[in-house]
Backbone bond lengths (Angstrom), bond angles and torsions (degrees), N, CA, C in turn:
res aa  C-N    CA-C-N  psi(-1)  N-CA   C-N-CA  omega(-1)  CA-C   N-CA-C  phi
1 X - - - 1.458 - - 1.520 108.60 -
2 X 0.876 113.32 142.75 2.067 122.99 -174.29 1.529 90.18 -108.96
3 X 1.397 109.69 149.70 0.810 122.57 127.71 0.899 172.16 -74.22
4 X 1.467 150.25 129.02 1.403 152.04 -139.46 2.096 106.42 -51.92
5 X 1.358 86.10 -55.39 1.781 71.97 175.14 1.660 142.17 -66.05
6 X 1.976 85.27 -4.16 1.928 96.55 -176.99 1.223 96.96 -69.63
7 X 1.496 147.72 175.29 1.374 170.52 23.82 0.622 113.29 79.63
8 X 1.375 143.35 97.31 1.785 135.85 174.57 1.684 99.90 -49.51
9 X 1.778 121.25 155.39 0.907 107.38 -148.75 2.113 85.22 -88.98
10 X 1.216 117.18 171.53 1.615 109.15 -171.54 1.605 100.98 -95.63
11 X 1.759 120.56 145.49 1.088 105.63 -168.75 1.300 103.93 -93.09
12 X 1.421 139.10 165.23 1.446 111.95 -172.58 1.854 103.90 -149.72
13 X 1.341 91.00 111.79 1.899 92.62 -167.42 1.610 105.62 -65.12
14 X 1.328 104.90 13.34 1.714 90.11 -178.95 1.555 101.60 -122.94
15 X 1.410 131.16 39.00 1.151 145.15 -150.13 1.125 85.36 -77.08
16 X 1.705 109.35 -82.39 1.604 128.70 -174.40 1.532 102.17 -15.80
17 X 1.479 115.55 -97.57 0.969 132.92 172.56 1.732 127.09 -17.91
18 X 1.206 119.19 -50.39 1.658 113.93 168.12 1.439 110.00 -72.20
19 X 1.611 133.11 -18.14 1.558 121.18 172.27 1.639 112.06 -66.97
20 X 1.654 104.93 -31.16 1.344 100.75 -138.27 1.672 80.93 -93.10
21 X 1.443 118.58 -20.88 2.366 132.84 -177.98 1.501 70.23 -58.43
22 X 1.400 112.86 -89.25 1.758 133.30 -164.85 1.547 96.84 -0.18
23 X 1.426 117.81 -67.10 1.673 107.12 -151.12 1.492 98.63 -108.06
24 X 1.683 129.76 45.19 1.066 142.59 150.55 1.617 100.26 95.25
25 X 1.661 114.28 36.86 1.769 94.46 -176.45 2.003 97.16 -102.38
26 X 1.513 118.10 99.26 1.357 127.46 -169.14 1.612 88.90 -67.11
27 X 1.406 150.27 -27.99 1.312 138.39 -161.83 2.222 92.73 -74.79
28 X 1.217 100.41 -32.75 1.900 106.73 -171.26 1.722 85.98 -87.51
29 X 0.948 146.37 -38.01 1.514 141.07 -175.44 1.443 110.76 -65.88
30 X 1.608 120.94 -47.05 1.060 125.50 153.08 1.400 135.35 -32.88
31 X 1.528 101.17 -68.24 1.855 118.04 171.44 1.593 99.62 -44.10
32 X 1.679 113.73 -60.56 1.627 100.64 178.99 1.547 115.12 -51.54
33 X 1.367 131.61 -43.39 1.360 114.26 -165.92 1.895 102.56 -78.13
34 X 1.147 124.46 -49.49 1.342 118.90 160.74 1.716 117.71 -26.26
35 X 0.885 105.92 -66.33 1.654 108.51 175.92 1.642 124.23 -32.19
36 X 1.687 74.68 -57.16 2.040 87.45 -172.83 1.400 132.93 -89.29
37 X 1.587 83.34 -43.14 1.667 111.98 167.07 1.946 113.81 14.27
38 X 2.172 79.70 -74.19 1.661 99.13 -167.54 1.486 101.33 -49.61
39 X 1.516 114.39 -59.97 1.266 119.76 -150.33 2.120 106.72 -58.32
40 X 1.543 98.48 -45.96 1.213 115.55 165.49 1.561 122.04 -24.57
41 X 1.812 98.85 -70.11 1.265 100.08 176.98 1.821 121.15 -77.81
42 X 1.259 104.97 -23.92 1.552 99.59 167.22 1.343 109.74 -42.23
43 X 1.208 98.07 -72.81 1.993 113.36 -174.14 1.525 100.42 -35.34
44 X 1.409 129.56 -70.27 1.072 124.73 -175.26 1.680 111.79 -54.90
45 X 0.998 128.63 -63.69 1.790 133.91 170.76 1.518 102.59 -7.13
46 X 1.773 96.70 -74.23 1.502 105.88 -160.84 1.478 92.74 -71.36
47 X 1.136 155.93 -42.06 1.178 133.97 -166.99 1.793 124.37 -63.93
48 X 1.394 97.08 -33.27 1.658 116.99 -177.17 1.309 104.98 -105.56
49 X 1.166 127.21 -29.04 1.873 113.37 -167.59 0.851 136.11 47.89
50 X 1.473 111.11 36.47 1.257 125.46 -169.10 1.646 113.87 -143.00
51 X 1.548 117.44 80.29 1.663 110.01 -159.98 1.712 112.61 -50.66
52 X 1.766 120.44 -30.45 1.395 105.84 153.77 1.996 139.24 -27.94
53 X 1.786 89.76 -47.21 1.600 101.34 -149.51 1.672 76.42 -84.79
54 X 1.274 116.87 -43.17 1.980 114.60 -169.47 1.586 105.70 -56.84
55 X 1.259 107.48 -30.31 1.651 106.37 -171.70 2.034 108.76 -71.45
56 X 1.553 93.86 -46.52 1.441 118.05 164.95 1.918 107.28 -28.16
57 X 1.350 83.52 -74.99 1.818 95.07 -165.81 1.489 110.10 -72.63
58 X 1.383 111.35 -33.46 1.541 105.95 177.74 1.363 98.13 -72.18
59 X 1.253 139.29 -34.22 1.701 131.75 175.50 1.586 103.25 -61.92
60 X 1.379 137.02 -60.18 1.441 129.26 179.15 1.455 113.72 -53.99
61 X 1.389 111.97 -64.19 1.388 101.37 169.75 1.700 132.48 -13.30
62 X 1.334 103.59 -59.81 1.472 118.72 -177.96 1.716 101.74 -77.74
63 X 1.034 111.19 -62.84 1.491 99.54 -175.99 2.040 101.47 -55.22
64 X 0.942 138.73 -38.01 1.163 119.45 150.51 1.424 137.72 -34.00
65 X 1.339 109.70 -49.42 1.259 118.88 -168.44 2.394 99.39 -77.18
66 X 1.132 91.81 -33.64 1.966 94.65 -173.31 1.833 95.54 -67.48
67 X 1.506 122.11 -30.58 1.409 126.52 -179.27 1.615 125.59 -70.90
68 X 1.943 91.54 -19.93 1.403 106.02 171.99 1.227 117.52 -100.77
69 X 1.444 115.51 -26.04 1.975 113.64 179.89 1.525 104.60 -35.45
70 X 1.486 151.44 -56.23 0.993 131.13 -112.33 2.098 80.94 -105.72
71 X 1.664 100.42 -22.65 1.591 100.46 175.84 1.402 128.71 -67.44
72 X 1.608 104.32 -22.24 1.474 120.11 -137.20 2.078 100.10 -83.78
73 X 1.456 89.87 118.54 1.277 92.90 154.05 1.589 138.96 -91.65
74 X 1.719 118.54 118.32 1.233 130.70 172.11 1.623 108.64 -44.19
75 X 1.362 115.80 135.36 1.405 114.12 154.11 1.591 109.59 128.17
76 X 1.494 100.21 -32.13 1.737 106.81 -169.34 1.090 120.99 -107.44
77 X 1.512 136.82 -0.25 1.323 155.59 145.83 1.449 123.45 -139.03
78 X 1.256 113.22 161.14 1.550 109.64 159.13 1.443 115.31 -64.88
79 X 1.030 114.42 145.35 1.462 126.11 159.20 1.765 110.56 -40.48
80 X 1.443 114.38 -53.48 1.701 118.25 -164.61 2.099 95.01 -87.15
81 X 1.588 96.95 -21.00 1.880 83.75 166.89 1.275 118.62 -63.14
82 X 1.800 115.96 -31.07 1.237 97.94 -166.50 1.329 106.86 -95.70
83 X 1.376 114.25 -1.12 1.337 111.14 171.37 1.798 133.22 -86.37
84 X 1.436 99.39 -17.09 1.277 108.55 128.77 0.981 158.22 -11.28
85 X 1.563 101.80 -91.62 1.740 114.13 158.10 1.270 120.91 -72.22
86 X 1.110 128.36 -36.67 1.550 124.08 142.47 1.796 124.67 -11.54
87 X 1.443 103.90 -72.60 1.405 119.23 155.79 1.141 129.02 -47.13
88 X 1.313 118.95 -27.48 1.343 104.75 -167.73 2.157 105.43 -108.22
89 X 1.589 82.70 -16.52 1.808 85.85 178.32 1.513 86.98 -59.49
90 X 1.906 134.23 -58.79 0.993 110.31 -127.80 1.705 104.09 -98.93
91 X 1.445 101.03 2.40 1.856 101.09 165.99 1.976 107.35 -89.20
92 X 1.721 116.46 1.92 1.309 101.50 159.14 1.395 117.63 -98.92
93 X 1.588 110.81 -3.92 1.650 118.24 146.69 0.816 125.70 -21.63
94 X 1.316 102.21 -88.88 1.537 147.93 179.15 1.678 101.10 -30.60
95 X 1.573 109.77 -72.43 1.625 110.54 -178.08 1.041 128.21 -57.16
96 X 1.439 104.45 -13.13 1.659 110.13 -164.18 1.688 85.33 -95.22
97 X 1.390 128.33 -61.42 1.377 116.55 176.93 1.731 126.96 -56.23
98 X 1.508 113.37 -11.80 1.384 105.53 141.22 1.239 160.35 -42.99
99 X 1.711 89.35 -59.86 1.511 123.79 176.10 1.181 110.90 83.74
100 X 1.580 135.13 4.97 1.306 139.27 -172.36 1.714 107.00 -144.57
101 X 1.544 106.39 168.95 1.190 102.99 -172.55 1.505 104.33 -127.18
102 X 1.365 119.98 124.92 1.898 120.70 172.85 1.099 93.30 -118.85
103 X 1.835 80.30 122.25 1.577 112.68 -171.49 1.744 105.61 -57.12
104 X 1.580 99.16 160.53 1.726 102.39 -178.77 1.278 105.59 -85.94
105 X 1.423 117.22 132.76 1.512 135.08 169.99 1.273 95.38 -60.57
106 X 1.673 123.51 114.31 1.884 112.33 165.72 1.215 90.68 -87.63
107 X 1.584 106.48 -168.87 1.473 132.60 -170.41 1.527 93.29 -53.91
108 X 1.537 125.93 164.76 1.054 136.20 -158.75 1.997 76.04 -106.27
109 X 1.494 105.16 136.25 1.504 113.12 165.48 1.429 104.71 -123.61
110 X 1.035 147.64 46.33 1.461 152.45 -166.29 1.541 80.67 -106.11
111 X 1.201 124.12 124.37 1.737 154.85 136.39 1.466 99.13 -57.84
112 X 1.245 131.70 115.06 1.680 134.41 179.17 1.641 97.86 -104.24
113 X 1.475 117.96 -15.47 1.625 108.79 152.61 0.903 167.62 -84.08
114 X 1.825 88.70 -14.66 1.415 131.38 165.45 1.370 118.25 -51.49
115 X 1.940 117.90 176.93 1.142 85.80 162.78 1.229 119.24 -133.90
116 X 0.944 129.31 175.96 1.941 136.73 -131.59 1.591 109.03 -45.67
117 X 1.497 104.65 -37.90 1.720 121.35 -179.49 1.511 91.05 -70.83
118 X 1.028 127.33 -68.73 1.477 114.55 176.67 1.570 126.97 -26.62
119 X 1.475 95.56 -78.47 1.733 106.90 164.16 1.386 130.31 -37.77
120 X 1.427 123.76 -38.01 1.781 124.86 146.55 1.149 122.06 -40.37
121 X 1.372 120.23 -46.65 1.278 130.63 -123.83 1.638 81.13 -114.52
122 X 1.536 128.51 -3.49 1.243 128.16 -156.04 1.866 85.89 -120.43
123 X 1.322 130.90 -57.45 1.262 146.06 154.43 1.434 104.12 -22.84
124 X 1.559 129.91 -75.02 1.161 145.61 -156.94 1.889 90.33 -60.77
125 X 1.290 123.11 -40.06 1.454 115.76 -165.93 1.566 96.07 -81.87
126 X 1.540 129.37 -42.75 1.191 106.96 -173.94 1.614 126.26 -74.39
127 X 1.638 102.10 -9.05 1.476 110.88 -179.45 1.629 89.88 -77.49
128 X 1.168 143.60 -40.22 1.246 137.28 170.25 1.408 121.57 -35.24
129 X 1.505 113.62 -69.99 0.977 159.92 162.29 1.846 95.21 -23.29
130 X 1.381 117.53 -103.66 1.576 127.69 138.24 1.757 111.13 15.99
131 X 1.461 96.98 -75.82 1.590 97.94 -173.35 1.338 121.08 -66.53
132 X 1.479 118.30 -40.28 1.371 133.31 165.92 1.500 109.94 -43.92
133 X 1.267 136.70 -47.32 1.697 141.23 -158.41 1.843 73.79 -88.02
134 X 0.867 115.16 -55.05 1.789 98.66 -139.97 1.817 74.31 -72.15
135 X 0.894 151.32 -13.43 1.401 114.61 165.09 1.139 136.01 -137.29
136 X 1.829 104.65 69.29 1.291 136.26 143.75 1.205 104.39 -81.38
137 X 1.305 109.78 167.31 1.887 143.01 -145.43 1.539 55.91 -79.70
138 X 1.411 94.82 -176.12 1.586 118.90 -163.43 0.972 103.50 -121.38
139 X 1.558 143.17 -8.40 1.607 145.04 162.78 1.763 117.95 -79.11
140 X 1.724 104.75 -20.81 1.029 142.53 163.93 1.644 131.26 -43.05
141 X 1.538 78.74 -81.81 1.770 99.78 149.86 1.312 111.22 -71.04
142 X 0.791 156.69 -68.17 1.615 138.17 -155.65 2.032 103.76 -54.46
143 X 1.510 102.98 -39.20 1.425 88.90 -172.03 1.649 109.54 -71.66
144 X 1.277 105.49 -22.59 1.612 108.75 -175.27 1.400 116.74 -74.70
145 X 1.389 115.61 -24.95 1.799 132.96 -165.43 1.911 88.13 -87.01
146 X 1.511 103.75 -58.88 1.806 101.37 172.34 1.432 124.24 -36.39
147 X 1.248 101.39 -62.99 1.395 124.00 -174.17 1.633 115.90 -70.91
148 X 1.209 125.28 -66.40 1.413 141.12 -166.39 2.074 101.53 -76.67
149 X 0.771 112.07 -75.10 1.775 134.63 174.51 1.786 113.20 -56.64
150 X 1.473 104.59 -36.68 1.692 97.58 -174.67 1.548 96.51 -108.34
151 X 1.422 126.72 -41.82 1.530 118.43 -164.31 1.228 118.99 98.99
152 X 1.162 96.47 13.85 1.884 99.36 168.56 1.242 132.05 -78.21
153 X 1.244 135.92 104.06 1.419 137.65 161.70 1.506 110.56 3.19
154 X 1.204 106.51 123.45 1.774 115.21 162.24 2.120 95.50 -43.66
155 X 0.755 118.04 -88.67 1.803 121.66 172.47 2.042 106.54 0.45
156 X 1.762 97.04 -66.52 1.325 108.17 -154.17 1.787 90.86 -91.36
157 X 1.246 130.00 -7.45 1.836 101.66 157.96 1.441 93.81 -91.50
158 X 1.295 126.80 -54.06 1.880 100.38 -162.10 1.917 102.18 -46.50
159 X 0.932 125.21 -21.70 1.251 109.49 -167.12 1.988 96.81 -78.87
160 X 1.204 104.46 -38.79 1.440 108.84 172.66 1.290 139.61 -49.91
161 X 1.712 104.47 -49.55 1.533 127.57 151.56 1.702 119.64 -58.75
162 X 1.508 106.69 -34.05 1.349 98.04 -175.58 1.437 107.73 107.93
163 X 1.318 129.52 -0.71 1.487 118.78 -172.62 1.553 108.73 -134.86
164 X 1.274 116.66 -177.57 1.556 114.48 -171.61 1.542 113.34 -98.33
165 X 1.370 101.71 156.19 1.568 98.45 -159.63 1.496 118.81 -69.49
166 X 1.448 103.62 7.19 1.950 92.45 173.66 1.601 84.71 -118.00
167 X 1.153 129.99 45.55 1.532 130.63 145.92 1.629 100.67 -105.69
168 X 1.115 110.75 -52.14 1.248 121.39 157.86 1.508 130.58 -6.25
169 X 1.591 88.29 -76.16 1.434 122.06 -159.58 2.162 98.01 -67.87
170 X 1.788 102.16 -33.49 1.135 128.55 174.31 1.503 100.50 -48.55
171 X 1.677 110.57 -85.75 1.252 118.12 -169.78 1.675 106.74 -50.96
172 X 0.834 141.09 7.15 1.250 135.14 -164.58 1.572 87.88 -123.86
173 X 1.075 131.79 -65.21 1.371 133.29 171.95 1.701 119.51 -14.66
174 X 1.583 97.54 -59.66 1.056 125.78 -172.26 1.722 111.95 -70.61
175 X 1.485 117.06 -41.63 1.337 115.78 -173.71 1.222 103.71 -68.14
176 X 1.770 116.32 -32.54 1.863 110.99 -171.80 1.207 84.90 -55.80
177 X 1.996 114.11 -66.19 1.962 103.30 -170.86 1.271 139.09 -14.40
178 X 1.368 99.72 -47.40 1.741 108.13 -161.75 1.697 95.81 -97.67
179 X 1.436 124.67 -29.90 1.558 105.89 155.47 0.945 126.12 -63.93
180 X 1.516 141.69 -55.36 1.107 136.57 -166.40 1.662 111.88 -71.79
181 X 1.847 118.55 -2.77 1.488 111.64 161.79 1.655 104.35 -96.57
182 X 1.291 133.54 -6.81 1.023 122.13 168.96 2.134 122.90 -85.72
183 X 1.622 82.95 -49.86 1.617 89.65 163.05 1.338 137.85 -75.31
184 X 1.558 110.40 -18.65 1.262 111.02 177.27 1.289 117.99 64.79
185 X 1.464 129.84 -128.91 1.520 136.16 166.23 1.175 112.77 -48.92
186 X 1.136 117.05 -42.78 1.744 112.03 -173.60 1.204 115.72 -60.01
C-alpha cells in the first residue's frame, strides 16, 4: 500500500523505447532522438537565438541522455521532462558563458500580403514583443517559453522547472505582469 504523499508512478510513452536504448538497442535510441529532437531544439532556438548554440545543446542533450539510459529509472519522470530540463540547464550554460542575451526570435508575424507599412509595423511589434520575453527573470521565461511557445501543461513544466504548479502558475502570473507593463497595448 503507498502512501498518500508518494507520487503516482508517471506514465511514460517512451517506456518501450528507453529499455530497449538502455541495453544498447541504437535503432530505440534513434526513435527517441527522432521524436524529441524538434521539440529539443525549438526550446533551445527560442531560448538562445542562435541556430549555432540550439544545434550545440540539442547535440549535448542527447548525447547526455544515451550516457544516462543504462541509469535511468522508469516511473519518476517522463523521459521528454527530463529532457527538458536537461535543455534548458544547458542553454543557461550557454548564456551565462556568453555574458549577453540574444533576444528570442517569436513566431514570424510578417503578413507577405499586406502592405509594406503594415509588414514593419508588424516586425517592429514582434521585435518588441521578442525583447520584452528575453528580459524576464529567467525562471520567468523558461515557464512562459514551456508553457506559451512549447504547449506544455501547467503539470508537465513545473515538473520541468522543478517546482509545483501554483509556483508555476506564479511565475507565469508574473511574466504576463512584467509584459503587459513593458508592452502595454501590445
Amino acid at each position: 500500500m503507498s502512501s498518500s504523499l508518494e507520487p503516482a508512478p508517471v506514465h511514460d510513452p517512451d517506456a518501450d523505447d528507453l529499455v530497449c536504448a538502455a541495453t544498447g538497442d541504437e535503432r530505440a535510441f534513434s526513435r527517441l532522438v527522432d521524436r524529441h529532437l524538434p521539440m529539443v531544439y525549438r526550446l533551445a532556438w527560442r531560448t538562445l537565438g542562435v541556430e549555432a548554440d540550439a544545434e550545440d545543446v540539442a547535440q549535448e542533450t542527447f548525447l547526455r541522455a544515451h550516457r544516462q539510459l543504462p541509469r535511468w529509472r522508469s516511473g519518476q519522470a517522463r523521459f521528454s521532462t527530463w529532457l527538458y530540463r536537461v535543455a534548458l540547464n544547458l542553454c543557461q550554460d550557454h548564456l551565462r558563458r556568453r555574458r549577453d542575451w540574444v533576444p528570442i526570435d517569436t513566431m514570424e508575424l510578417v503578413d507577405h500580403d499586406a502592405a509594406p507599412e503594415r509588414a514593419l509595423e508588424r516586425m517592429d511589434v514582434s521585435r518588441r514583443v521578442a525583447d520584452a520575453i528575453a528580459a524576464l527573470p529567467v525562471r520567468q521565461r523558461e515557464a512562459l517559453l514551456l508553457c506559451h511557445f512549447e504547449g506544455q501543461s501547467n503539470a508537465e513544466a513545473a515538473r520541468v522547472l522543478e517546482v509545483s504548479v501554483d509556483a508555476l502558475e506564479s511565475l507565469l502570473a508574473r511574466a504576463r505582469q512584467n509584459l503587459r507593463a513593458v508592452l502595454g497595448h501590445e
